[in-house]
ZARO-352174 format. One record per residue: x, y, z of N, C-alpha, C, O in turn; residue in one letter. Coordinates in steps of 0.02 Angstrom, whole numbers, plus 50000, padded with zeros to 5 digits. Each point is the difference from the previous one (the first is absolute). Example, Ala and Ser with C-alpha at 12.3 -4.5 7.8 and 13.67 -1.06 7.14 Angstrom:
// ZARO-352174
506604971650390499555005950000500455006050000500524999950033a;499305005449931500425005950003499615005550037500255005550008s;
//
This chain:
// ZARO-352174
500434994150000499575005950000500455006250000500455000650042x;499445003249919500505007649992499615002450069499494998650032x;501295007649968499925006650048499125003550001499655001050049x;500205000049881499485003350005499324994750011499495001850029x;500594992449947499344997150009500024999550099499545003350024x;500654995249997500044998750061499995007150038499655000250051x;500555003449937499805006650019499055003149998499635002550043x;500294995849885499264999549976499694994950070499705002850046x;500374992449956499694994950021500164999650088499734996850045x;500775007549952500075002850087499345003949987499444997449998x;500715009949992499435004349986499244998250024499685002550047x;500144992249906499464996549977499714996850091499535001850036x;501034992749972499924999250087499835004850030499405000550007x;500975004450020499925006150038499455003350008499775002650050x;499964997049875499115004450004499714996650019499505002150029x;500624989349967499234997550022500324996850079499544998250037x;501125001049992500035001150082499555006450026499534999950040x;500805006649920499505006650008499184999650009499665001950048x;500164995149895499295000249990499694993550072499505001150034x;500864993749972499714996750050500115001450092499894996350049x;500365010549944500025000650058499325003550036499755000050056x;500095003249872499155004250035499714995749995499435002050010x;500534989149973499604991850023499755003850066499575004350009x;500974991650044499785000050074499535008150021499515001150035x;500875002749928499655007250042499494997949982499634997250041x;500205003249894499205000549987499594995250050499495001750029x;500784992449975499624993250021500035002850083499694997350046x;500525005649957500185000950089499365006050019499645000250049x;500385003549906499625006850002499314997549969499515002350029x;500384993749923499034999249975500064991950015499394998950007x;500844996250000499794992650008500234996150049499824994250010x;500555008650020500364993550053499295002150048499605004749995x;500454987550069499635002350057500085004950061499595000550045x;501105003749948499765005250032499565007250001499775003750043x;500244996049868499725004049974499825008450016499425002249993x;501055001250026500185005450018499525005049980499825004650036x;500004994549910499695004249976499045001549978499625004549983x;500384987050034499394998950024499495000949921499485003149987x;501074991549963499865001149940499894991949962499734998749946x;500544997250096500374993249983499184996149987500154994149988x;499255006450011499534997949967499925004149957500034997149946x;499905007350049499905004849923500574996349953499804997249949x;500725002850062500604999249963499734991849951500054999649939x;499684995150104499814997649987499314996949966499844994549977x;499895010450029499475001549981499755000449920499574997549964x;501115008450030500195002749925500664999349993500455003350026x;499594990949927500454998849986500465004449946500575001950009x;499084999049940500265006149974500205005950024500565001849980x;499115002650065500455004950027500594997450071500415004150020x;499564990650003500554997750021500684999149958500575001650016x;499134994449910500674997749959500185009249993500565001950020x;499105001749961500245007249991500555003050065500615001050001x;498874999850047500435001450045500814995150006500545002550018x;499404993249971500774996050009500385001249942500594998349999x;499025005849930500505000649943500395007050037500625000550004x;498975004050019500245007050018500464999350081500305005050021x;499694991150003500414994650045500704997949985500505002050029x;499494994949935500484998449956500365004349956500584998449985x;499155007149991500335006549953500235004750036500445003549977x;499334997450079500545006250052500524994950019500535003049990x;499584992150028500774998250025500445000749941500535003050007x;499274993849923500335000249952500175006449968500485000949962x;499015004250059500225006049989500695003950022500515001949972x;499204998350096500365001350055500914996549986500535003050011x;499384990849965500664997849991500265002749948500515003350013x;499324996549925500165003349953500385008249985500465001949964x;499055001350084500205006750019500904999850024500495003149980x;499394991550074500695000350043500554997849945500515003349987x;499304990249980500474999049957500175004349926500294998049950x;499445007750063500165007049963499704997849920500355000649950x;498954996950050499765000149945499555005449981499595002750037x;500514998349911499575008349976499315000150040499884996050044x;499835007549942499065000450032499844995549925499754994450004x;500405008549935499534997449935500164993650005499554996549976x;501024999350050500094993850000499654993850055499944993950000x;499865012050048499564996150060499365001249969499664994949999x;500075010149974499324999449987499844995449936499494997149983x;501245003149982499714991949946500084992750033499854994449980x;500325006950053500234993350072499324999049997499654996249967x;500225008350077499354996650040499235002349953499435000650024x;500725000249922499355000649957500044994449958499494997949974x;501264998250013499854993249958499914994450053499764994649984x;500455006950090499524997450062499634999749995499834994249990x;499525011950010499385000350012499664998949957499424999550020x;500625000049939499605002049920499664992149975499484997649975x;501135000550049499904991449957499434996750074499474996949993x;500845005050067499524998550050499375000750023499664996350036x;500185010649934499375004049986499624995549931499574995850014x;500555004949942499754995849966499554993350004499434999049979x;501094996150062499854992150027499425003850059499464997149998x;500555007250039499525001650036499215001849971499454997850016x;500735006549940499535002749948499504993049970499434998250012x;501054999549951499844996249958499674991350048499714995349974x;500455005550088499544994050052499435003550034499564996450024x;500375011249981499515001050045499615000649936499424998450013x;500615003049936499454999249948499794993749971499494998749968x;500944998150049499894991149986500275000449923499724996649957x;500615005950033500254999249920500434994050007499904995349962x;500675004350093500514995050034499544996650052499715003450042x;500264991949955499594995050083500205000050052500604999049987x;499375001350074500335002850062499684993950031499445000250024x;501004993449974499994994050035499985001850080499634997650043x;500995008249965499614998650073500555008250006500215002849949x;499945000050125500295002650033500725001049973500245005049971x;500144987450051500434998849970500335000049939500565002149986x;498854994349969500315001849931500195006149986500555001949980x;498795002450038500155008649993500705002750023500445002849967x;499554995750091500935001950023500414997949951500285004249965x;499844987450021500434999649966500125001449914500514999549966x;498745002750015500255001749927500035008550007499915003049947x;500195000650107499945005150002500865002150004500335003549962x;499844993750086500605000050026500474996249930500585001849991x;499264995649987500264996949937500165007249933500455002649967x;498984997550043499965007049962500285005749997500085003149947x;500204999850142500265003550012500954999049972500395003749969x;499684988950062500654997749970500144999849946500604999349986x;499015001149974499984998249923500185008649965500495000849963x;499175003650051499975007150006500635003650027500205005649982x;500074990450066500545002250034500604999549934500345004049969x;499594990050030500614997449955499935003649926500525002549977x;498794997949977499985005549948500275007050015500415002449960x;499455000250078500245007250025500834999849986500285004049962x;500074990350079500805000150014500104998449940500495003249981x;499264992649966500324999149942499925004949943500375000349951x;498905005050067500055005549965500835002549992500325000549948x;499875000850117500465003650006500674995650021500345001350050x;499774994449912500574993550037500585003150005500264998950054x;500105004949907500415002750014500185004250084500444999450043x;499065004149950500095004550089499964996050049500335001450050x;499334993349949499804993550030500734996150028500224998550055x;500035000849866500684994450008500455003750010500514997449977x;499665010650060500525002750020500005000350087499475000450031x;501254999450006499894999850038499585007150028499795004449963x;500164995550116499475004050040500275005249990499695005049985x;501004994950024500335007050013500065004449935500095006149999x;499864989749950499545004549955499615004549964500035003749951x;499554994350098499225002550011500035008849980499815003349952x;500404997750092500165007650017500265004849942499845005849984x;500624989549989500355004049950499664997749939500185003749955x;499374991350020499765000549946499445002950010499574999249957x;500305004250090499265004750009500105007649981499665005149997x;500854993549994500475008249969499824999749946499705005049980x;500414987949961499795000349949499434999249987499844994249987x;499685010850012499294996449996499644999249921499464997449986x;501145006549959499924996449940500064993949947499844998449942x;500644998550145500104993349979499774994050032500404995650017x;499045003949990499594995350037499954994149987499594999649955x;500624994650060500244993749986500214998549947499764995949961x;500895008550033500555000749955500604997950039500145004150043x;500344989649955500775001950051500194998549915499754997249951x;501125008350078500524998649964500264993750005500004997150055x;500255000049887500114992949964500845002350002500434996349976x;
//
């Protein structure tokens, strides 16, 4: 595996450690049994605005990381819109019954599938910025006419 694929494919890890860290918050804050918030039957209730709430769950940590690891703003907001977009959809497309919503579960997992799937289009939009290291970041944000462009 080259320097850059493995760099890419670090990357790639990192957003979705990122993205699964707002898991527990969410589950801690609308579904576990302590239920803090005194939401954890609603949550369940509607499953759809639960899977929502856990997409927007999941997009502030990855945000938040992104920021630190000195990625542009335009590069977090295509982050987490080829996140959401593909996830929104599978939501869309089960609460209207266009897709069949076997159960709870399925919904999570073709949602969350979706999101991964979205994740990974976004980084390959731009594979290049992707497959450079972090430290990077910073200095190809200088170039902002060269957007998943590296020198060869």
């Amino acid at each position: 595996m080259s320097d850059s694929t493995a760099r890419f494919a670090r990357h790639y890890l990192e957003m979705v450690v990122a993205m699964f860290v707002g898991m527990p918050v969410f589950g801690i804050l609308f579904r576990s049994p302590l239920d803090p918030l005194g939401l954890r039957e609603t949550m369940w209730a509607r499953p759809y605005l639960s899977e929502t709430l856990m997409l927007v769950a999941m997009s502030i940590p990855m945000a938040l990381y992104m920021a630190w690891r000195g990625h542009r703003a335009e590069r977090t907001v295509e982050m987490v819109a080829g996140m959401a977009l593909p996830a929104l959809a599978v939501i869309w497309l089960t609460s209207t019954e266009a897709l069949p919503l076997f159960s709870v579960v399925t919904l999570t997992l073709w949602s969350h599938a979706a999101m991964l799937l979205g994740m990974l289009a976004a980084m390959l939009l731009r594979r290049a910025e992707y497959s450079m290291d972090h430290s990077q970041h910073q200095m190809h944000a200088g170039h902002a006419g060269h957007e998943g462009h590296e020198a060869h």
